[in-house]
Each structure stands twice: as structure tokens, then as C-alpha cells.
Backbone as CSV, one residue per row, in Angstrom:
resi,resn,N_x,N_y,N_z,CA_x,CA_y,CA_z,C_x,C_y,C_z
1,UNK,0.987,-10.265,4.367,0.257,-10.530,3.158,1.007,-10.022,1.921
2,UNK,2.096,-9.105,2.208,3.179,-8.111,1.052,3.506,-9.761,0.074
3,UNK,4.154,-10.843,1.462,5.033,-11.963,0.474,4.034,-12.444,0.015
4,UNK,2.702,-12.894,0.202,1.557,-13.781,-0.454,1.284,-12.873,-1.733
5,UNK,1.283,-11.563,-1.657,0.624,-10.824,-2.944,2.109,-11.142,-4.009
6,UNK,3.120,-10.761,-3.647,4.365,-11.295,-4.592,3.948,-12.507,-5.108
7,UNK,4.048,-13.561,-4.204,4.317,-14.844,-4.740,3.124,-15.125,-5.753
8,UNK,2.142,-14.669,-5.305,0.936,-15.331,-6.245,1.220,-14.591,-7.558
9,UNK,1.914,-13.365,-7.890,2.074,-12.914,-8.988,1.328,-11.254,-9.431
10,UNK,1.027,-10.696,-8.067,0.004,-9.605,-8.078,1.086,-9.025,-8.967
11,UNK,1.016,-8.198,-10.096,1.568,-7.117,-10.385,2.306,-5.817,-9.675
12,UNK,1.757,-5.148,-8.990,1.548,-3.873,-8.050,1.499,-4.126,-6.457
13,UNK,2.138,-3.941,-5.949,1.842,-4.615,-4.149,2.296,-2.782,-3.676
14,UNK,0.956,-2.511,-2.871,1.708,-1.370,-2.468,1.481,-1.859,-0.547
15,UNK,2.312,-1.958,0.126,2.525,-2.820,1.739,1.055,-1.076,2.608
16,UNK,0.117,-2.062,2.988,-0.851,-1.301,4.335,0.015,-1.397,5.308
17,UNK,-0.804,-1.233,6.625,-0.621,-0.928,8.085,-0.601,-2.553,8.559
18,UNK,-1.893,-3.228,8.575,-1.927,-4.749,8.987,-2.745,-5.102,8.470
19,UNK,-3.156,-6.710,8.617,-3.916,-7.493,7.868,-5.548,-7.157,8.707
20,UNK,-5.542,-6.883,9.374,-6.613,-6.487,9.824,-7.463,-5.246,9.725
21,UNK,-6.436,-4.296,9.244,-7.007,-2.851,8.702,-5.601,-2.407,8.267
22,UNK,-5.794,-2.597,6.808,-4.595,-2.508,5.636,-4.775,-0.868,5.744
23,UNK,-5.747,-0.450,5.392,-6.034,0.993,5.697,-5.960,2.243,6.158
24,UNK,-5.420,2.069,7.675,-5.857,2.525,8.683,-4.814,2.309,9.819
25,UNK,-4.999,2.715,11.228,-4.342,2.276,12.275,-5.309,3.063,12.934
26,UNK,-5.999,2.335,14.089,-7.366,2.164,14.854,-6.116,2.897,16.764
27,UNK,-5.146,2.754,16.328,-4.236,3.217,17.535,-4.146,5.342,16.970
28,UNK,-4.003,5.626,15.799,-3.516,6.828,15.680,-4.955,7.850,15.820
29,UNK,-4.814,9.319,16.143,-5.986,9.807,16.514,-6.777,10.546,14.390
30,UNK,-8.031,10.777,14.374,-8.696,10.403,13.437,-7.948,11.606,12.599
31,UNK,-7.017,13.000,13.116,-6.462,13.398,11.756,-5.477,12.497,11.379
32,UNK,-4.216,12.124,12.041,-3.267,11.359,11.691,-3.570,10.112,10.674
33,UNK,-5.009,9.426,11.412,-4.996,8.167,10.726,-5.551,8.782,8.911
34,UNK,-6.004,10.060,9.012,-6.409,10.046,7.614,-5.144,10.804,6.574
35,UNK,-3.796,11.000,7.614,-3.610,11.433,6.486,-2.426,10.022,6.053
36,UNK,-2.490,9.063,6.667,-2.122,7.611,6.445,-3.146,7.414,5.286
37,UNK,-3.784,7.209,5.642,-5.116,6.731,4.507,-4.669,7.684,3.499
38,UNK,-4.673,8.528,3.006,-4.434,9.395,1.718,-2.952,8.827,1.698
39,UNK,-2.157,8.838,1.863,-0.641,7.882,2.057,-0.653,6.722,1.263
40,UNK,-1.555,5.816,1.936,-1.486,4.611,1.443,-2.048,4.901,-0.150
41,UNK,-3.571,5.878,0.228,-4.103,5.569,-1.717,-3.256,6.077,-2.565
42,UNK,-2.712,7.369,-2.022,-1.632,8.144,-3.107,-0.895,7.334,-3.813
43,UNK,-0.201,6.116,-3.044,1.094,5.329,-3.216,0.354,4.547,-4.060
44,UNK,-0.614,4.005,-3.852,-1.179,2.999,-4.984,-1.980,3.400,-6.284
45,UNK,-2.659,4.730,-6.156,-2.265,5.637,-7.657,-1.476,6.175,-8.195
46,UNK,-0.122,5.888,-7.376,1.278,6.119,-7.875,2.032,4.375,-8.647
47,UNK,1.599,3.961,-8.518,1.436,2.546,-7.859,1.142,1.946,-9.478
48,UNK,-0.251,2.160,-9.906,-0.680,2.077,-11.072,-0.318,2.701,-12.468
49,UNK,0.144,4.144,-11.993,0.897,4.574,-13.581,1.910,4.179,-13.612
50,UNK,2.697,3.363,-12.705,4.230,2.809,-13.102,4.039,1.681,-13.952
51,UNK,4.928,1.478,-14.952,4.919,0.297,-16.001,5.825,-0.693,-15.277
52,UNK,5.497,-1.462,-14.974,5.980,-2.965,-14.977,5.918,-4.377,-15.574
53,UNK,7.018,-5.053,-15.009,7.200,-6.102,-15.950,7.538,-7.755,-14.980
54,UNK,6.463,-7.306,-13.978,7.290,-8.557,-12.950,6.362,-7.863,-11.838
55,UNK,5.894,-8.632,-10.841,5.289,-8.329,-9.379,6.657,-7.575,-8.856
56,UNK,5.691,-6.119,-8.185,6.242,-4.821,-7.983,5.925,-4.959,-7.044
57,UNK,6.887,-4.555,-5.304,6.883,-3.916,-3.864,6.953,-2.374,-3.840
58,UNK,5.774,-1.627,-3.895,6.016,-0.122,-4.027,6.160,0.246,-2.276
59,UNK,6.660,0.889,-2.304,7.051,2.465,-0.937,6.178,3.007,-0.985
60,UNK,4.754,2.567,0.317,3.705,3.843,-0.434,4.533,5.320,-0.048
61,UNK,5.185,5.472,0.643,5.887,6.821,0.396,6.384,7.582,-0.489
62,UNK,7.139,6.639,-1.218,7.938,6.926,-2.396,7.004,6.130,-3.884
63,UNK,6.066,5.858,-3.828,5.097,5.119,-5.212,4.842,6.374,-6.171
């Protein structure tokens, strides 16, 4: 869904786990999966104070 959010022109793309739970991973045990989940949001409130000028692929690692 990373290339569909590009192409359509999303601003900000920060890449989830899968299309089925962008969120999450339903395989990792419930501390691990949360500290994914704080991962992913971090990266995409990292995500949002960056200025851009063109549909952005952020690292939620590095966002």
C-alpha cells in the first residue's frame, strides 16, 4: 500500500507491518508488539513536523 500512498500523492507515507494490521504484528508477543506500535506512531509524529515538498517515504525508525 507504501506504492499506492506515493502514487496517489499522499504527502507523508510512513511504511506499517501489513495491509491487514498496519499497526501491529498479531505473530510478536503483546510487549514486543507494543513497542512496534509506539515505533510506528513515533515515526509518523516524526513524520509530520518534517517539511515537505513532494510525497515523502519516511523510516519509521529514522522519521
Amino acid at each position: 500500500m507504501t506504492s499506492v500512498a506515493l502514487m496517489v500523492g499522499a504527502p507523508r507515507v510512513v511504511q506499517g507491518v501489513k495491509i491487514i494490521n498496519p499497526m501491529g504484528n498479531e505473530e510478536m508477543n503483546p510487549e514486543a508488539e507494543k513497542l512496534l506500535r509506539r515505533d510506528i506512531a513515533t515515526g509518523a509524529l516524526n513524520a509530520l513536523q518534517a517539511e515537505v515538498n513532494e510525497p515523502t517515504l519516511f523510516d519509521r525508525h529514522k522519521a
